[in-house]
LUMBA-418012 format. One line per 8 residues: for each residue x, y, z of C-alpha. Coordinates in pm, whole numbers. Layout:
X Y Z; ...
This chain:
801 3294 -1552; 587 3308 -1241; 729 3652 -1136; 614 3793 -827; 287 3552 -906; 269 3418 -516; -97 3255 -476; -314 3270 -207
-285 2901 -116; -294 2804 227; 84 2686 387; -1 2332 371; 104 2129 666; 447 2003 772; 557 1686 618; 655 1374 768
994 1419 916; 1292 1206 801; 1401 991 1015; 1838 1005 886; 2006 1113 634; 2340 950 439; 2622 1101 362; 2648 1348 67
2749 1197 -289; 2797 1271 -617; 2971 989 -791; 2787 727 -694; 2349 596 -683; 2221 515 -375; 1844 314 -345; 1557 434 -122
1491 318 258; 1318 8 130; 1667 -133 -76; 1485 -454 -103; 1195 -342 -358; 1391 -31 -511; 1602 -40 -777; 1913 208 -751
1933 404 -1023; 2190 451 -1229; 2431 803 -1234; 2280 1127 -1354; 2555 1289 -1518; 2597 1671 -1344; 2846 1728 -1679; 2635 1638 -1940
2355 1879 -1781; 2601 2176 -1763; 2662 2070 -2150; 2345 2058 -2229; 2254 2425 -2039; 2558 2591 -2227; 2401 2439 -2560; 2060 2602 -2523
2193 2952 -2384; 2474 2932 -2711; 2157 2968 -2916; 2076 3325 -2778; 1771 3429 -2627; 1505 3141 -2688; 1224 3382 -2698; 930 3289 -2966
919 3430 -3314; 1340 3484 -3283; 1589 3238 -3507; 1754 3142 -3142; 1412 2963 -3067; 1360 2827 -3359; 1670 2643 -3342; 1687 2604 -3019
1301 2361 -3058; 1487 2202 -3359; 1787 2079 -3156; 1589 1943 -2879; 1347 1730 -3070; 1712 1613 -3255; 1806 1523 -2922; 1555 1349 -2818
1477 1106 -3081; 1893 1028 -3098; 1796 879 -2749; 1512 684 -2947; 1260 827 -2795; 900 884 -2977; 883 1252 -3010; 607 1482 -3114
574 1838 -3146; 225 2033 -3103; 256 2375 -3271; 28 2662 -3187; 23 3038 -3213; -93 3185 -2906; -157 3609 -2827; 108 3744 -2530
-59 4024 -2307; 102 4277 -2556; -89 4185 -2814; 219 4006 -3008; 91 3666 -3143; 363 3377 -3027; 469 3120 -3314; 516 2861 -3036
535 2448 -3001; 526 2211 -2671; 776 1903 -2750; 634 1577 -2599; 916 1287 -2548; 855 885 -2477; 1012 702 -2318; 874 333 -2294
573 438 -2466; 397 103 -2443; 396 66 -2063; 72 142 -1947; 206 301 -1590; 382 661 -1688; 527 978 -1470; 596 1309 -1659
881 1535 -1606; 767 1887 -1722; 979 2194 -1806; 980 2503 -1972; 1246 2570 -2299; 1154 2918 -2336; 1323 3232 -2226; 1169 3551 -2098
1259 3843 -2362; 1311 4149 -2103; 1478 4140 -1801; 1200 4384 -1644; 1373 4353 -1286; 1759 4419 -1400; 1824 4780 -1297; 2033 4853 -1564
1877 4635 -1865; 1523 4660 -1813; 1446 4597 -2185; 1745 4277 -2265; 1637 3953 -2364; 1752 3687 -2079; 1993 3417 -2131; 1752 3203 -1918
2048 2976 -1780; 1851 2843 -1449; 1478 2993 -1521; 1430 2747 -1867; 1762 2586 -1983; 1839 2389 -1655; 1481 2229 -1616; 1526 2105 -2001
1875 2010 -1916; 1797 1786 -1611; 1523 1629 -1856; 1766 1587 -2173; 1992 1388 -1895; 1769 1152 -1767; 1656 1101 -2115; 1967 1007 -2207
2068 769 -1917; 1734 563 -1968; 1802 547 -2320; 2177 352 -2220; 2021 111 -1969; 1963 -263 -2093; 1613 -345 -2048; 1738 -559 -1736
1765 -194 -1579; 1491 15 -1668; 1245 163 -1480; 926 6 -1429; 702 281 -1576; 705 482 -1892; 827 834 -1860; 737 1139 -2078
951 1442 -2146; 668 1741 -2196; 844 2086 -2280; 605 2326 -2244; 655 2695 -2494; 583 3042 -2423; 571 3016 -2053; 796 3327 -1975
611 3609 -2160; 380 3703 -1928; 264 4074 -1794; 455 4177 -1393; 245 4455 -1261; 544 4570 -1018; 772 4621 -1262; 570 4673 -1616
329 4890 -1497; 363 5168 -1786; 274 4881 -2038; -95 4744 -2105; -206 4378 -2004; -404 4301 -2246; -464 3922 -2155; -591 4051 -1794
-830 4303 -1929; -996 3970 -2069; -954 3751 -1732; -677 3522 -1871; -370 3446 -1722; -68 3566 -1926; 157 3373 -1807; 191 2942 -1855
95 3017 -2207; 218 2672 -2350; 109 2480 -2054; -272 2644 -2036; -279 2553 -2469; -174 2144 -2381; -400 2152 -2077; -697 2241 -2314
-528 1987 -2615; -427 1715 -2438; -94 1567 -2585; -87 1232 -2603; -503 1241 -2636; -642 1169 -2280; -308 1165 -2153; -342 1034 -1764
34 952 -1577; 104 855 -1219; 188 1209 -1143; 414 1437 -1303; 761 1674 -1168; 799 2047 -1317; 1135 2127 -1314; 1185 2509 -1308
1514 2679 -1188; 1712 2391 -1123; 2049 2504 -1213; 2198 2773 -978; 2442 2794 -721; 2292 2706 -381; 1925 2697 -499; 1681 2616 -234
1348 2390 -337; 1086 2424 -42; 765 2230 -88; 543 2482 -283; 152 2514 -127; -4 2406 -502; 218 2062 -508; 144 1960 -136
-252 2019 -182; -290 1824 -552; 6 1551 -456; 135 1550 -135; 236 1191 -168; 457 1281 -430; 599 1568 -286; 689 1409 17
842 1062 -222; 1030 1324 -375; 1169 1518 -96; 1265 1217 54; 1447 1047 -182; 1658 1358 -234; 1728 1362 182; 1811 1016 158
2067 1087 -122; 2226 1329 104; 2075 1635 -94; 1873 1780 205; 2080 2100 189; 1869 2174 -150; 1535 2014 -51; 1435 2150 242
1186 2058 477; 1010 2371 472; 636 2409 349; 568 2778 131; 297 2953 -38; 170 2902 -389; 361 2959 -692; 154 3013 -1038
365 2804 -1238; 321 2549 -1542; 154 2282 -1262; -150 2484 -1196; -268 2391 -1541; -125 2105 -1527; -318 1986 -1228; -615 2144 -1368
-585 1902 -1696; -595 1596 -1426; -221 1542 -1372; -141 1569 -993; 213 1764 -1039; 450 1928 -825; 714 2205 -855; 1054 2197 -820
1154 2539 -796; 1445 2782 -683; 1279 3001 -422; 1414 3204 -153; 1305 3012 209; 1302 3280 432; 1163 3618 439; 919 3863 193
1181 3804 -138; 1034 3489 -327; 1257 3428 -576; 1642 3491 -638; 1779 3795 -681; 1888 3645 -1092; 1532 3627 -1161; 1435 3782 -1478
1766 3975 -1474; 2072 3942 -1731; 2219 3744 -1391; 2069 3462 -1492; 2316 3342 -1756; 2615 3048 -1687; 2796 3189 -1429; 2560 3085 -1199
2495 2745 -1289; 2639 2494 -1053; 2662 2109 -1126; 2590 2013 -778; 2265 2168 -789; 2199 1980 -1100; 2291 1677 -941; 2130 1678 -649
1804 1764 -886; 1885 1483 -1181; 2029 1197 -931; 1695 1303 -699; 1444 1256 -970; 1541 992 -1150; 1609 780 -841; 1194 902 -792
1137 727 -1097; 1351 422 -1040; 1150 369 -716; 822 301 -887
């Protein structure tokens, strides 16, 4: 995913500043500024996340046309519709830049799916299938721990909480879980330079390959939410989520509802206050199919490296996944959600 694929988009400019902060916590829900017309919502579990990141990396590899993926699609839609969610799964076979053709599927979740008002939450299930910027392993599939698993994770999670909740405590909006496939195999110039990309030759993008297919085949038809979160890299140790160029210029409002919340819940020490360049990720197309989404994503926040140093390497497997990162992510967006 996204690689060294910084846009050109302008630093947007600085958000409004937060006033306080509370205190850190990780056992218990705390409501927004406005307690009086926010509902606090209820705990995000940080071990049922880890669970359900272990699950998808036991597969293997989730990289399309491979058993692991295969499975791994099966078990999620399984998941989701124990929850009782209204599940749907839009199949499509889609060329990489190597010429390979991709035997892939988005996985669209409801919850609610009779309330007219609806966010998305957005993630990627796929893995990348070389780790093109591990010294050692150029050529290994990825266990895609943080860059896949955790996004689907956090989703799985807050699935799963609004699924418990009595209707006395649910969320006043719909909310739909929209996985997207494919999104990882994409051609990196600095590092895959002896190799062909076909997809450029022809002008197209080659990565976001799920997410460009339900862009053009809107899933539900004419599907039009609130806004919508990606969730991308959400699971390591430390990770740092600045406000990406892309998400402040389509939905600033929802970057800054976002950021906030998570500084009120005392998780400003992952969501900083600090405005970056553009990532191409999953919300470019996205926003270009008319939902105004941001990006949640693990970047580095201060000098010329972008992204971790377990990017597309074999680092990126369980040993760097960290439950209070995954709590400070679930507990932040679903408390987003609860404030609608």
């Amino acid at each position: 995913m996204k690689n060294n694929r910084i846009g050109l988009a302008l630093v947007a400019a600085l958000g409004l500043l937060l006033a306080g902060c509370q205190d850190k916590s990780e056992t218990t829900t705390t409501g927004t500024t406005d307690a009086a017309k926010t509902l606090a919502a209820p705990a995000f579990s940080a071990d049922s996340a880890y669970a359900f990141t272990a699950r998808q990396v036991a597969f293997g590899p989730r990289v399309p046309n491979s058993a692991a993926h295969v499975a791994t699609g099966d078990w999620l839609v399984r998941r989701f519709k124990s929850y009782g969610l209204t599940v749907k799964e839009q199949a499509f076979e889609v060329m990489a830049f190597d010429g390979k053709m991709l035997r892939s599927r988005n996985i669209i979740a409801q919850f609610q799916p009779q309330a007219a008002r609806r966010v998305a939450i957005f993630a990627h299930w796929d893995t990348r299938p070389f780790a093109d910027k591990d010294k050692g392993q150029k050529n290994a599939p990825l266990d895609g721990a943080s860059d896949g698993a955790s996004g689907v994770a956090v989703a799985l999670e807050i699935a799963r909480v609004l699924s418990l909740q009595p209707d006395s405590l649910q969320p006043g909006v719909g909310v739909d879980f929209i996985l997207f496939d494919s999104e990882d195999y994409g051609y990196d110039s600095s590092t895959q330079g002896d190799l062909k990309d076909q997809l450029g030759a022809q002008g197209k993008d080659s990565w976001c390959l799920g997410s460009q297919y339900w862009s053009k085949n809107l899933v539900p038809a004419g599907y039009k939410p609130s806004y919508g979160i990606l969730l991308d890299m959400v699971g390591a140790k430390n990770a740092k989520f600045s406000r990406e160029a892309q998400s402040l210029q389509y939905a600033r409002d929802v970057v800054d509802k976002v950021w906030n919340t998570g500084a009120q819940l005392g998780f400003s020490d992952y969501f900083l206050f600090k405005d970056m360049g553009g990532i191409d990720d999953d919300h470019v197309y996205t926003n270009q199919a008319g939902v105004r989404t941001i990006d949640i994503i693990d970047t580095v926040p201060f000098g010329d490296q972008t992204f971790p140093d377990y990017h597309h390497t074999t680092q990126d497997n369980m040993s760097i996944i960290d439950k209070r990162t995954l709590k400070a992510v679930g507990q932040t967006v679903l408390q987003t959600i609860y404030g609608e």
